[in-house]
C-alpha positions as CSV (number, residue, x, y, z in Angstrom):
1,X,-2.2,-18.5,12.1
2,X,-2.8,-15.1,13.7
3,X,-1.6,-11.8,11.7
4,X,1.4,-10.5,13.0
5,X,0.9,-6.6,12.7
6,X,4.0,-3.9,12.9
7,X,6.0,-3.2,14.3
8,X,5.9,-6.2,16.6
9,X,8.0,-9.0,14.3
10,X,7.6,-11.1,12.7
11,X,5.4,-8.6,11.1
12,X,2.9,-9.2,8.1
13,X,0.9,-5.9,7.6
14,X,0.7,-2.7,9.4
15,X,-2.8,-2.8,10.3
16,X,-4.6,-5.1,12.5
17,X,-7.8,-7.0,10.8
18,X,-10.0,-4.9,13.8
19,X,-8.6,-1.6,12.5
20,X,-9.2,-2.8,8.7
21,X,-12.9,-3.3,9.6
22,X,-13.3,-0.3,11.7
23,X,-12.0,1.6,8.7
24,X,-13.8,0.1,6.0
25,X,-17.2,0.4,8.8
26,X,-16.6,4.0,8.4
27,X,-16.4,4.1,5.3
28,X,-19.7,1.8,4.4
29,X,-18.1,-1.1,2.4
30,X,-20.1,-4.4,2.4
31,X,-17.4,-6.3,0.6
32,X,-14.8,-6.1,2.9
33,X,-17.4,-7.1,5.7
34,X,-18.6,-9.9,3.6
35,X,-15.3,-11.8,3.9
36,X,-14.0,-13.9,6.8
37,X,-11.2,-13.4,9.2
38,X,-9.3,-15.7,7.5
39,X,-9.6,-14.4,4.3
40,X,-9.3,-10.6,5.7
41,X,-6.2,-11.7,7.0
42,X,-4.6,-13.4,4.1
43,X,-5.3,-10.3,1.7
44,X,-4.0,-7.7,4.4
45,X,-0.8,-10.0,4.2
46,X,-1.0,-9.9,0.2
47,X,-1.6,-5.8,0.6
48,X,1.8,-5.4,2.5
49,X,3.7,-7.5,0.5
50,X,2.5,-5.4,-2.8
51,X,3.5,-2.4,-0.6
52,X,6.8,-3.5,-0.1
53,X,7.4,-4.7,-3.8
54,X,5.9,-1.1,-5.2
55,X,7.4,1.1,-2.7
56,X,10.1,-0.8,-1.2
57,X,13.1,1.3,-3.2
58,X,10.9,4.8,-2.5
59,X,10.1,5.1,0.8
60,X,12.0,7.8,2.8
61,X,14.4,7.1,5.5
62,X,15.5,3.6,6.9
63,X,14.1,0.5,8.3
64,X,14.8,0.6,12.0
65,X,16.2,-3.0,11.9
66,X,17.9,-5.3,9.3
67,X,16.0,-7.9,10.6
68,X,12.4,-6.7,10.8
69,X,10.3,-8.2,8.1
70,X,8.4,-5.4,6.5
71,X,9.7,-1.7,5.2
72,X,7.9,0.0,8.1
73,X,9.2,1.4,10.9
74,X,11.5,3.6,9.6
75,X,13.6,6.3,11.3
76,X,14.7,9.6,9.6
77,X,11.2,10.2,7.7
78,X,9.6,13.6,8.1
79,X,5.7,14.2,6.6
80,X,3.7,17.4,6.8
81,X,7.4,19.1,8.4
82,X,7.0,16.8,11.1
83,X,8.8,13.8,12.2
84,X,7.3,10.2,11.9
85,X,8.3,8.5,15.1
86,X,10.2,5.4,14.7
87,X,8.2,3.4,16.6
88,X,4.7,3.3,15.3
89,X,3.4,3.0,11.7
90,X,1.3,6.0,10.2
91,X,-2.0,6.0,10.0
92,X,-1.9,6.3,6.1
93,X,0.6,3.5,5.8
94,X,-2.2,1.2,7.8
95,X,-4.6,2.5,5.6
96,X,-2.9,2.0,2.5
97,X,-2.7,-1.3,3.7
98,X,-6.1,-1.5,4.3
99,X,-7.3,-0.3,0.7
100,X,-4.5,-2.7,-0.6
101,X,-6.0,-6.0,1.1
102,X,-9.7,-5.2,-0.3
103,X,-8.1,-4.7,-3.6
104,X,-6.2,-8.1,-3.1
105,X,-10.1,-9.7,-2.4
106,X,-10.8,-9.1,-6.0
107,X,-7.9,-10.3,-7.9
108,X,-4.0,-10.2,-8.1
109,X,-2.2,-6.6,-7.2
110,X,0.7,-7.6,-8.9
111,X,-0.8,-9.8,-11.6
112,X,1.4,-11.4,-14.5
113,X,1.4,-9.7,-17.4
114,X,1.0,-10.6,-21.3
115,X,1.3,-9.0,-24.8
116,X,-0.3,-5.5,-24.7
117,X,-3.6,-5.6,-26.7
118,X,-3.6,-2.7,-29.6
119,X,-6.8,-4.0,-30.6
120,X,-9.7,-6.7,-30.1
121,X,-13.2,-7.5,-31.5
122,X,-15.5,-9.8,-30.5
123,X,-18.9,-9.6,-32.6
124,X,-19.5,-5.5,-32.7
125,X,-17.8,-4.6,-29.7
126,X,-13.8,-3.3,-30.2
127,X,-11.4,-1.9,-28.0
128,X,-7.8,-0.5,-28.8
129,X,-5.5,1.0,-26.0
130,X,-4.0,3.8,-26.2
131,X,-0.1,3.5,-27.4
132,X,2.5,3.2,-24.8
133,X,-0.5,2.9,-22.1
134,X,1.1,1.0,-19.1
135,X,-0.2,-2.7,-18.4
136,X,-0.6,-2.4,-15.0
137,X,-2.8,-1.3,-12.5
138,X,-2.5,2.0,-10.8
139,X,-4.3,3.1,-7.6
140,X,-3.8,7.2,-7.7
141,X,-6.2,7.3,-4.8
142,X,-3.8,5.0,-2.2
143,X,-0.3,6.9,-3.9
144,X,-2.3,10.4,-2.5
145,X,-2.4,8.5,1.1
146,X,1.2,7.6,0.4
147,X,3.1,10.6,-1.4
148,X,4.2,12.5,1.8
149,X,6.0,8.9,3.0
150,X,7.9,8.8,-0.3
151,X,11.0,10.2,-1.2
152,X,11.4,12.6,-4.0
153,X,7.1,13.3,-3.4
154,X,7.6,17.4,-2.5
155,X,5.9,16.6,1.2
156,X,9.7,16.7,2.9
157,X,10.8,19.6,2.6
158,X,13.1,21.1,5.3
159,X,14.7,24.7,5.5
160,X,18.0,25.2,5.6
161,X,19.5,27.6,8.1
162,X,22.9,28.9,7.5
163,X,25.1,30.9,10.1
């Protein structure tokens, strides 16, 4: 089945698998080259849905239609003091997409999670975790790409004019 890209519905990632490899070309990685179109397709679905289950509750503005499958488009968002058009998707939200779906190629983005480990040892090798270190994964590299999309993230600001 062929991806469905936004904002044409029903979408199933906001970047195309062409524009992924294009990106990832110019950005010299060999794994996401390595995989097939098939499988490039599948994790760029797997990348949106983890944007949507992350970000879903954070991103500014509003979906432009109840019935549209993913978050994005969105009217009423403003990044770097200007507006995001409601009709297209940003380039950083394709991107993010992007870096999501070679993530997904690796392993689960949203994987089940067990009993924190405070310490292990296997022969002579240990390892203890810091206390109240968080379980999960955390990509500070793609929230950069996102920040001025989210709400609360200090890249909306507007000024106020009184009269």
């Amino acid at each position: 089945m062929a991806l469905v890209v936004a904002p044409t519905e029903p979408a199933e990632a906001y970047i195309s698998v062409a524009a992924a490899d294009a990106y990832f070309l110019a950005r010299g990685n060999a794994t996401w080259a390595a995989l097939t179109t098939t499988q490039k397709e599948q994790n760029l679905r797997k990348g949106a849905d983890f944007m949507g289950q992350v970000y879903g509750t954070r991103w500014q503005g509003y979906r432009v239609s109840s019935t549209q499958a993913l978050d994005w488009p969105r009217s009423g968002v403003v990044a770097f003091d200007f507006d995001v058009p409601y009709t297209s998707i940003p380039t950083a939200i394709a991107n993010a997409n992007a870096e999501f779906a070679l993530r997904a190629s690796t392993g689960e983005l949203l994987a089940d999670q067990g009993r924190a480990t405070k310490r292990e040892k296997v022969g002579p090798l240990e390892v203890e975790y810091m206390d109240y270190a968080t379980m999960a994964t955390t990509y500070p590299a793609i929230n950069g790409m996102l920040l001025p999309y989210l709400n609360g993230s200090g890249g909306t600001f507007r000024k106020v004019v009184r009269t």
